[in-house]
Structures are given as structure tokens and as C-alpha cells.
C-alpha positions as CSV (number, residue, x, y, z in Angstrom):
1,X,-27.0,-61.2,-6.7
2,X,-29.6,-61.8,-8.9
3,X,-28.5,-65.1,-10.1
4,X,-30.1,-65.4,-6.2
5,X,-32.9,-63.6,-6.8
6,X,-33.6,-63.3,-10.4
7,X,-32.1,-66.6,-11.5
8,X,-31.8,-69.8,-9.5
9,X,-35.4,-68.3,-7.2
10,X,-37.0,-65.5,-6.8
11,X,-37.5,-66.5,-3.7
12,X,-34.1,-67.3,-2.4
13,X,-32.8,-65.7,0.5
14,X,-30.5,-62.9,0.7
15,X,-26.8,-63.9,0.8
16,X,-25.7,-63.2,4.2
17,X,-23.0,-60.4,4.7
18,X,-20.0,-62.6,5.0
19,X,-21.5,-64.3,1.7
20,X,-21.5,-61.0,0.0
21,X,-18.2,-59.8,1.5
22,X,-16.2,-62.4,0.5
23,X,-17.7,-62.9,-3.0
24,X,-17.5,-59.4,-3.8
25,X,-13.8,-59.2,-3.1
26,X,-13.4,-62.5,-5.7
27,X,-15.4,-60.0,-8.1
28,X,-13.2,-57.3,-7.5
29,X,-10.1,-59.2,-8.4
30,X,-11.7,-59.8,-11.5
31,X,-12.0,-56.9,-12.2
32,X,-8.5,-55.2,-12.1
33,X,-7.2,-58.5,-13.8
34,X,-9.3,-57.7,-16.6
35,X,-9.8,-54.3,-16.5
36,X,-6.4,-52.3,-15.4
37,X,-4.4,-52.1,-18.7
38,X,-7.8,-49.9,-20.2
39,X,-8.3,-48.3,-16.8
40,X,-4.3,-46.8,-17.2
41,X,-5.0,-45.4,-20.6
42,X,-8.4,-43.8,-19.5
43,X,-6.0,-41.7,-16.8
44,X,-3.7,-40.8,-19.2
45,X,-6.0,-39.5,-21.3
46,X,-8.1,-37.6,-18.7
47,X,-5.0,-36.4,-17.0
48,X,-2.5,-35.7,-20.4
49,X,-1.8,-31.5,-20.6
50,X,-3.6,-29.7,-22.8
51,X,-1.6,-28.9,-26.0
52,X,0.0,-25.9,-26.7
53,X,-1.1,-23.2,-29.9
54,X,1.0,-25.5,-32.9
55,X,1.6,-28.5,-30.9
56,X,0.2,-32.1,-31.1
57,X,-1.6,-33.7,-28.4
58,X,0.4,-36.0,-26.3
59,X,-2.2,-38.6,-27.3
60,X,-4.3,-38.7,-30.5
61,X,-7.2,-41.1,-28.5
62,X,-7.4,-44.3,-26.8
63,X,-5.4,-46.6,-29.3
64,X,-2.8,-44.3,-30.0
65,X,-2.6,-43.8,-26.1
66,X,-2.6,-47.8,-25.7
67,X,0.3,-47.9,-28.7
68,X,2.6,-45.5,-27.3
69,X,2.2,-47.1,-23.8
70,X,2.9,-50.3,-24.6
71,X,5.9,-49.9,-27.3
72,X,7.8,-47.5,-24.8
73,X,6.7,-49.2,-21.6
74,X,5.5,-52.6,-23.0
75,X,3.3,-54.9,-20.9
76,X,4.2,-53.5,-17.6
77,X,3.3,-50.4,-18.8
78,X,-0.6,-50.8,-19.0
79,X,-0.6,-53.0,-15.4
80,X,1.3,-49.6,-13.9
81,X,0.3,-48.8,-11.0
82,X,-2.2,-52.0,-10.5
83,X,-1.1,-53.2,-6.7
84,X,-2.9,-50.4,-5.0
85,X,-6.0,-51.3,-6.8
86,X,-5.8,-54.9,-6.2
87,X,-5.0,-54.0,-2.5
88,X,-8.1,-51.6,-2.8
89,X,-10.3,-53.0,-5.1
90,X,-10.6,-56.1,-3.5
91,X,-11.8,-55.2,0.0
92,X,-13.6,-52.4,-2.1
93,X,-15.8,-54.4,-4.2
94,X,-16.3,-56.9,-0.7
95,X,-17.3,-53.6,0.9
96,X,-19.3,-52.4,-2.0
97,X,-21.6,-55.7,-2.1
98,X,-21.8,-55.7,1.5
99,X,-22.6,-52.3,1.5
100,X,-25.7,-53.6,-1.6
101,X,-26.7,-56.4,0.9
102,X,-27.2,-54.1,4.1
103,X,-29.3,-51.8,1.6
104,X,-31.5,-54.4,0.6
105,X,-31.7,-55.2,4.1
106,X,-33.0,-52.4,5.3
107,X,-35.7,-52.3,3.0
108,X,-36.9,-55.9,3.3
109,X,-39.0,-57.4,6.2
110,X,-37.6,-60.6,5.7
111,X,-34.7,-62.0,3.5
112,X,-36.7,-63.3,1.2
113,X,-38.3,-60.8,0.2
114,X,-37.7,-59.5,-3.6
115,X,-37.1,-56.1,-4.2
116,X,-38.7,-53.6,-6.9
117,X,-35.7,-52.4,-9.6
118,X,-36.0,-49.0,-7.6
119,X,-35.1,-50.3,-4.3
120,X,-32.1,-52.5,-6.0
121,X,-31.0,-48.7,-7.2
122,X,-31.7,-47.4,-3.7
123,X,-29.4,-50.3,-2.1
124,X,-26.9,-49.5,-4.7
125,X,-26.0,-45.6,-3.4
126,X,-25.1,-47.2,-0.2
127,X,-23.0,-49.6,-1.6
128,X,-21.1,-46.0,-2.9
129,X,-21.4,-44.4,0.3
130,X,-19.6,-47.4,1.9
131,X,-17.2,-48.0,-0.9
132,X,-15.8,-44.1,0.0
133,X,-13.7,-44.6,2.5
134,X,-11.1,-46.8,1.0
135,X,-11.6,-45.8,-2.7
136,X,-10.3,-42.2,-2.3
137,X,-6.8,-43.4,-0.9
138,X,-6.3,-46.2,-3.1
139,X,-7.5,-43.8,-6.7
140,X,-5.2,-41.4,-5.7
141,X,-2.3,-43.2,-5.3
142,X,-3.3,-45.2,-8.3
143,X,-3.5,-42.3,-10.4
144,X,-0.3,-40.7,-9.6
145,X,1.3,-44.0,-10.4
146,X,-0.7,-44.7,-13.7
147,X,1.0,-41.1,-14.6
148,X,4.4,-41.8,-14.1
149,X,7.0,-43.0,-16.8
150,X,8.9,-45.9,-17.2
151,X,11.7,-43.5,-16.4
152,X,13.6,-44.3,-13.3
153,X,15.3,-41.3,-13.2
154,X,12.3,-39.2,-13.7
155,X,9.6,-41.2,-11.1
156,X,8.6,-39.7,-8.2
157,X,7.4,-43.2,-6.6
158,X,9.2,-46.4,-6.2
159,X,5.7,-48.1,-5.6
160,X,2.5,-47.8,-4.8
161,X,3.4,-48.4,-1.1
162,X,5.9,-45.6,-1.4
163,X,3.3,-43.2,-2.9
164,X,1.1,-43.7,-0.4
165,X,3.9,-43.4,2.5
166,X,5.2,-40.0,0.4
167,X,1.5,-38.7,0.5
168,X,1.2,-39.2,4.0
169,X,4.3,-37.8,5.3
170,X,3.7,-34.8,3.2
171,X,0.6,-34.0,3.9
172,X,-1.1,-36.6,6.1
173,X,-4.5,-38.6,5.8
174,X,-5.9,-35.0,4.5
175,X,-3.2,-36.1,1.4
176,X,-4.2,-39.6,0.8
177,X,-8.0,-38.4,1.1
178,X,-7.9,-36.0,-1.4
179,X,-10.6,-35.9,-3.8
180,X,-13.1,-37.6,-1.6
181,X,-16.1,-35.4,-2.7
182,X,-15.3,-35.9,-6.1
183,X,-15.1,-40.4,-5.3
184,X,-18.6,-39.3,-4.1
185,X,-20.3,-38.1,-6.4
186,X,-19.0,-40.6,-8.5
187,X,-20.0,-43.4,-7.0
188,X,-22.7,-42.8,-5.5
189,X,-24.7,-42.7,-8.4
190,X,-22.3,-44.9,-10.6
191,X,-23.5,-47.9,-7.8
192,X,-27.0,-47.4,-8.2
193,X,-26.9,-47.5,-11.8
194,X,-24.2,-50.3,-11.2
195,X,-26.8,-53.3,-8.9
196,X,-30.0,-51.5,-10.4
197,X,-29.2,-52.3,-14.1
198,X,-28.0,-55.4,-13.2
199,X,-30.9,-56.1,-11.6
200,X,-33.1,-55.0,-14.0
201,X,-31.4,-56.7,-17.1
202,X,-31.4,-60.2,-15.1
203,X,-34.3,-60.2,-14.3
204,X,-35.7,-59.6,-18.1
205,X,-33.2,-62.6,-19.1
206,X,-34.2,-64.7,-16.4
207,X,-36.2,-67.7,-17.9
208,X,-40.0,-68.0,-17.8
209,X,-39.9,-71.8,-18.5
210,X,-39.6,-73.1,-15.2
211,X,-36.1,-73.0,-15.3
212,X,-34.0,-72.7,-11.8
213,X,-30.8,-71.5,-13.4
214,X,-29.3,-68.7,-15.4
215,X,-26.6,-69.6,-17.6
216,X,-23.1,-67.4,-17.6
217,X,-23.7,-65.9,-20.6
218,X,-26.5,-63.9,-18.9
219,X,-24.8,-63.2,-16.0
220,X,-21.6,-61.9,-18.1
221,X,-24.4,-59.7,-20.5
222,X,-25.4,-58.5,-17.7
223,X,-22.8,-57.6,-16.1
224,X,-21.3,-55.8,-18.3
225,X,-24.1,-54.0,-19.4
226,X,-24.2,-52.7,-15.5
227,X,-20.5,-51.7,-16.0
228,X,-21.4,-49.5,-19.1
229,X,-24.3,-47.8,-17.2
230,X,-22.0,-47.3,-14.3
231,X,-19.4,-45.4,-16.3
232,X,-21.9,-43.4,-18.2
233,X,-22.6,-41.8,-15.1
234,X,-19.7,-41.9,-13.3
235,X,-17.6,-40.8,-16.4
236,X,-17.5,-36.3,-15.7
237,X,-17.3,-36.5,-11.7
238,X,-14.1,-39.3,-12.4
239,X,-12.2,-37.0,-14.7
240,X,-12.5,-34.3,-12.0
241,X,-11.6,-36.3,-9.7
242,X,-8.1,-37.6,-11.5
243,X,-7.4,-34.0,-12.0
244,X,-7.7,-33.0,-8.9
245,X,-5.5,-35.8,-7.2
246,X,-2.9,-35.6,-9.1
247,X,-2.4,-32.3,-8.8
248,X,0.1,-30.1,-7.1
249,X,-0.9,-29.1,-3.5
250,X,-2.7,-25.9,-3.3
251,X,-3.3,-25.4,-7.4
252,X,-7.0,-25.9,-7.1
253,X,-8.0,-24.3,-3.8
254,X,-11.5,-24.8,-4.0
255,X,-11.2,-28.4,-4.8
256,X,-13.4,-29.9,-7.3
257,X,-15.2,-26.7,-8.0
258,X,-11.7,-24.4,-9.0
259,X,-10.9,-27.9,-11.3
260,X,-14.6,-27.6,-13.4
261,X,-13.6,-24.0,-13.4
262,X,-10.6,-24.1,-15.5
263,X,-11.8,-27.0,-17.6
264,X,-14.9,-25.1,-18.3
265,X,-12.8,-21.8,-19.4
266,X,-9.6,-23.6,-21.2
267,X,-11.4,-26.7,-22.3
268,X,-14.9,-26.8,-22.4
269,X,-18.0,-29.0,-21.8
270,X,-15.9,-32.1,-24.1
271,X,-13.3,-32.3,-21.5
272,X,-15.5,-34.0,-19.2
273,X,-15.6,-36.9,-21.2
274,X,-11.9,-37.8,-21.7
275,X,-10.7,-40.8,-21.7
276,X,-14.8,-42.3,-22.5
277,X,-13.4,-44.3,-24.8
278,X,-11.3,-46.6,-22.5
279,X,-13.9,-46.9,-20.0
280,X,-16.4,-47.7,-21.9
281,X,-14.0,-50.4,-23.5
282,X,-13.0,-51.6,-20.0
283,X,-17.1,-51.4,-18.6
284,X,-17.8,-54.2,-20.3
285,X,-15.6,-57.2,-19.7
286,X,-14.3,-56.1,-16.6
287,X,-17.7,-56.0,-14.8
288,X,-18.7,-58.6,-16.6
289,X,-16.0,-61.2,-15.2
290,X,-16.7,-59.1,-11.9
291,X,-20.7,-60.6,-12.3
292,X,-19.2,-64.0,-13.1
293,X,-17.0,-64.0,-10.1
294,X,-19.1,-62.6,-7.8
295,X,-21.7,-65.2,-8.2
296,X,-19.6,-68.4,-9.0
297,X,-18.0,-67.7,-5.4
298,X,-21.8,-67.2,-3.9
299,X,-22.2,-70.7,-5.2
300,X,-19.2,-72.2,-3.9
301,X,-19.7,-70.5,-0.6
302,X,-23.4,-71.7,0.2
303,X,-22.3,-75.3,-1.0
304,X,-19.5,-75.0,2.1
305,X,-20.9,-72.8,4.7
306,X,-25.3,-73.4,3.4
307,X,-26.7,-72.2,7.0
308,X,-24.7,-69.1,7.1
């Protein structure tokens, strides 16, 4: 949005919410096209068991993680489980800067009126809140699939469709819904940091010259930068999260809470951060074509529909 705001004029208006829905879910297919092979091995690692006294770690760290993956499972391997995030993702990420346009909304008197970084962060935790209710679903089913080996004879789940029709018929939309709290708290926060860092870094690129443009390469700098802030808060509530949806019914009954518990007592404080690595990897160029998209298709869209 800030090519809008911070780039082309500071003055221009607001993209209107079918502007922002539509490019948004462009952005979001972006992103899992770019970002799902890294996103599989940060679940693996997050999710591996811990070792036993004498035994070697199922994975040494994210390249030895990404090795293994791909030279038992090859390519298909590290795009496992990806339909249920491109199903997701894509109305997510229309819902998410829909959700960043109705928060700027509500704090402008008129759309073209610029915001202060802080109410870009503000706009950005109700992009999470609005994000909620389809992410939980869709990063459950995607991390019980991104889990699962090659193995036919050892999977649980034909499919992503099948996961999610398993889930539901064994425990119903409670199932699917698990680990909603924990999507919360993740993204919540994670979206703030996610539109206010954009913001903030396009807005310090944006040219002083006269200029009415920003070139891609800002846009993509900072766009990824934004993806990296995102994940370095979003990083401990998201490994809580992929612990507690994948596993077995009733083993953590105080949800989220029972899952820090045993981390904190068999793994400590470290634990939190598993699987860093890949995201922070994956942050970059993932949100950074998710940027790139987002406002290429804003472009596109006010040259066909420019009173909308």
C-alpha cells in the first residue's frame, strides 16, 4: 500500500476494499509459490521429537533438514502439503489487506488522509484479527500434511482435502479450529509489525526529488524486510502453535499453556525458536514477491476499474 501512499503520492487515495481484496490474494499466491518448500522445513524442524539420551537428532538444522527432504522425497517433498495453503493463503492474504484497509479506515476522516507509522501498526492487528478465522483451519491441516512421509503405506491423509474431511468427522469444526489462540497471538502482533514496517521502510526510501514513483527494488526491500519483522515476532507463539495442532487429541489439555509447559521443563527457553532459521530464510523473498504482487495488481486494477 505504500507504493499508494508513500510512493506514487502521499496523497493518493486509499485503495478501495475490493482493490485491496483482490490484490492481496495475488500477493498471497506469491507467497506460497515462493515461500512453501522453506515454510515445510521450518515445521519439520519445530515439530521433529526430541532425541533420545545417545541418539542423534532427526535433523542436524535447516539444510540438513532441506537435504534429507529433498533426496528421500525430492521436489514434491518441500511443496507437501502446499494446496491447503494456496486454498487458504489466498483468500487469507485478500482478507488480511482488507482487513489493513478497513483499519486505516477507521482511523482516517477521509481517504486521503496519510497515516502516522503507529496507526499503519494499529491497522495491521486487525488485519490479524481478520486473518483468524481461516488461518487456524488451513495451518492445521497444513501442518499435519507437511509432517507426513512420502510413505504411502505409513500416511494418515490422502490430501489436504482428506485431512481436513478426517478432522472434521473426528472431531468437528472444534478439530479443524484447533490452535486458534495460539494463530492469535501470532498474528496479531506478526501483522502489525508486518504493514507497520513496511510502511515505515517505504516511506524512508521513498524519493525526495520530486519523483512520483518507487521502483521494485524498493518495494521488494521492503517487503521483505516486513516479512523478517513479522517472523521475529511471530516466531515462539508459531512453534506452539505447530505443536499443539498436530498433536494427539487430549495430550495437551490446557491447550497452548500445557504445550509451553513441557517445552519449558524438557526443552527449555531455545525450543521456542525452532525452525528460525527457515523462516527467517523464507521472510524475505516470500514477502517480498508478496509486496511486488500486491502492488503490481493495485496498478493493474485502478488502470481497469480507476473510479472504484
Amino acid at each position: 500500500m505504500a507504493a499508494q501512499e508513500g510512493g506514487e503520492s502521499t496523497v493518493k487515495k486509499r485503495p478501495s476494499g475490493i482493490k485491496n481484496f483482490i490484490a492481496g490474494g495475488v500477493g498471497g499466491v506469491c507467497v506460497v509459490l515462493v515461500g512453501h518448500p522453506l515454510d515445510t522445513i521450518k515445521v519439520r524442524l519445530q515439530t521433529m521429537p526430541p532425541p533420545q539420551p545417545g541418539e542423534a537428532p532427526l535433523f542436524k538444522g535447516t539444510f540438513d533438514c532441506a537435504y534429507k527432504t529433498f533426496k528421500f522425497e525430492g521436489v514434491r517433498g518441500l511443496y507437501r502439503g502446499m494446496l491447503a495453503p494456496l486454498v487458504g493463503v489466498t483468500p487469507m492474504f485478500a482478507i488480511s489487506f482488507w482487513g489493513y484497509g478497513i483499519g486505516q479506515k477507521i482511523q482516517q476522516k477521509s481517504p486521503e488522509d496519510q497515516l502516522t507509522i503507529l496507526q499503519h501498526f494499529n491497522a495491521g492487528m486487525v488485519a490479524g484479527l481478520f486473518t483468524t478465522t481461516i488461518m487456524a483451519p488451513g495451518e492445521r491441516i497444513k501442518c499435519l500434511m507437511q509432517i507426513q512421509q512420502a510413505s504411502k503405506a505409513e500416511a494418515k491423509y490422502a490430501s489436504s482435502f482428506d485431512c481436513g474431511r478426517q478432522l472434521f468427522r473426528e472431531g468437528g469444526i472444534r478439530s479443524l479450529y484447533r490452535g486458534t489462540m495460539a494463530t492469535i497471538l501470532r498474528d496479531v502482533p506478526g501483522s502489525a509489525a508486518y504493514f507497520g514496517v513496511y510502511q515505515w521502510i517505504l516511506r524512508s526510501l521513498t524519493p525526495t526529488d520530486g519523483s512520483t514513483s518507487l521502483s521494485p527494488s524498493r518495494i521488494l526491500f521492503a517487503g521483505g524486510m516486513a516479512g523478517v519483522a513479522n517472523w521475529i515476532i511471530a516466531i515462539p507463539p508459531d512453534v506452539l502453535k505447530s505443536r499443539y495442532q498436530i498433536a494427539p487429541t487430549g495430550k495437551y489439555p490446557n491447550g497452548i499453556r500445557s504445550v509451553f509447559k513441557e517445552m519449558m521443563q524438557n526443552e527449555g527457553i531455545t525450543s521456542l525458536y525452532k525452525g528460525v532459521g527457515p523462516a527467517m530464510i523464507r521472510a524475505f523473498p516470500a514477502n517480498a514477491a508478496c509486496f511486488l504482487g500486491y502492488e503490481v495488481a493495485i496498478k493493474v486494477l485502478d488502470r481497469l476499474m480507476p473510479n472504484m
